[in-house]
C-alpha positions as CSV (number, residue, x, y, z in Angstrom):
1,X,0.0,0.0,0.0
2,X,1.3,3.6,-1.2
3,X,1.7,6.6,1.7
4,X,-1.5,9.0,1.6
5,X,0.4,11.3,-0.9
6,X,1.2,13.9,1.2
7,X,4.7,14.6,0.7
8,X,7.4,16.3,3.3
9,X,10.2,18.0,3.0
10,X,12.7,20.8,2.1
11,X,10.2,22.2,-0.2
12,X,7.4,21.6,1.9
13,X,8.0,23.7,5.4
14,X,6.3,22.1,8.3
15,X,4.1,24.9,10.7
16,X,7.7,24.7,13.0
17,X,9.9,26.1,9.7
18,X,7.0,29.3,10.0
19,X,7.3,29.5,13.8
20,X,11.5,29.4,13.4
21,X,11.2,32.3,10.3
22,X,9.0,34.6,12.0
23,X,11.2,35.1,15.2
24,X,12.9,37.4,13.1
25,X,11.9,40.9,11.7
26,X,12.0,41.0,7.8
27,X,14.2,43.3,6.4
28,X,12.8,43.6,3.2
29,X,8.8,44.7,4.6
30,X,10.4,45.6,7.9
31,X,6.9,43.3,9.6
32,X,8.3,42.4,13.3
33,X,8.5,38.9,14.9
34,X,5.9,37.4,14.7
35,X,3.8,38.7,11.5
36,X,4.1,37.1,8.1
37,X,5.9,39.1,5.3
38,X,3.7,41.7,3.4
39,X,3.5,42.4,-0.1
40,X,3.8,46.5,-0.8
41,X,-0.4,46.5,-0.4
42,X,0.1,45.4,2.9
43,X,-1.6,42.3,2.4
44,X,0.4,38.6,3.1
45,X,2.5,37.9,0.8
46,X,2.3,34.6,-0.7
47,X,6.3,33.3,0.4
48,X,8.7,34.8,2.8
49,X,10.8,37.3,1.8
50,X,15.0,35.4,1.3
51,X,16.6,38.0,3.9
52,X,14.3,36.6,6.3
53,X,13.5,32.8,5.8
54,X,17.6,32.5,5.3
55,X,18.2,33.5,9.1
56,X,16.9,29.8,9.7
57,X,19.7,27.4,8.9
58,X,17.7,24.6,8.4
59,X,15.9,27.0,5.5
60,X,18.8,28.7,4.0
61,X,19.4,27.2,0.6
62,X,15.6,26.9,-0.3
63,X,14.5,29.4,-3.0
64,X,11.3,30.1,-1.1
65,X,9.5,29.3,1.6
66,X,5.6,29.4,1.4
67,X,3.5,30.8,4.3
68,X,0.9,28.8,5.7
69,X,-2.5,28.8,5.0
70,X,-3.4,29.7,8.7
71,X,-0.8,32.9,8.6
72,X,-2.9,35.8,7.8
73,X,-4.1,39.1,9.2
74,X,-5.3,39.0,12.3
75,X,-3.8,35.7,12.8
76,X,-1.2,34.8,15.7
């Protein structure tokens, strides 16, 4: 029997990857710990801005990293 499909890894940040990027401001959007990265609007962006998400060694050497579904405004 195959997995349920669902694939992890470098390209696919657990919740803890988000957690571990946003304890750091972003110096591109200049949000503070804690707050996704915004787009120029002000609205989340779609993928952490690299100055940020490369502050996590684990994350470095990715291209992008994706926010999360749950990380919006008004979100924890």
């Amino acid at each position: 029997m195959r997995g349920s499909g669902v694939v992890t890894g470098p390209q696919d940040p657990s919740p803890s990857d988000a957690d571990d990027v946003e304890r750091h401001p972003c110096p591109r959007c200049v949000v503070q710990p804690g707050s996704p990265c915004r787009s120029r609007g002000g609205a989340v962006a779609g993928a952490y801005h690299t100055g940020r998400f490369t502050k996590v060694p684990p994350l470095a050497k990715l291209l992008r990293v994706q926010n999360p579904a749950d990380r919006g405004p008004g979100q924890p």
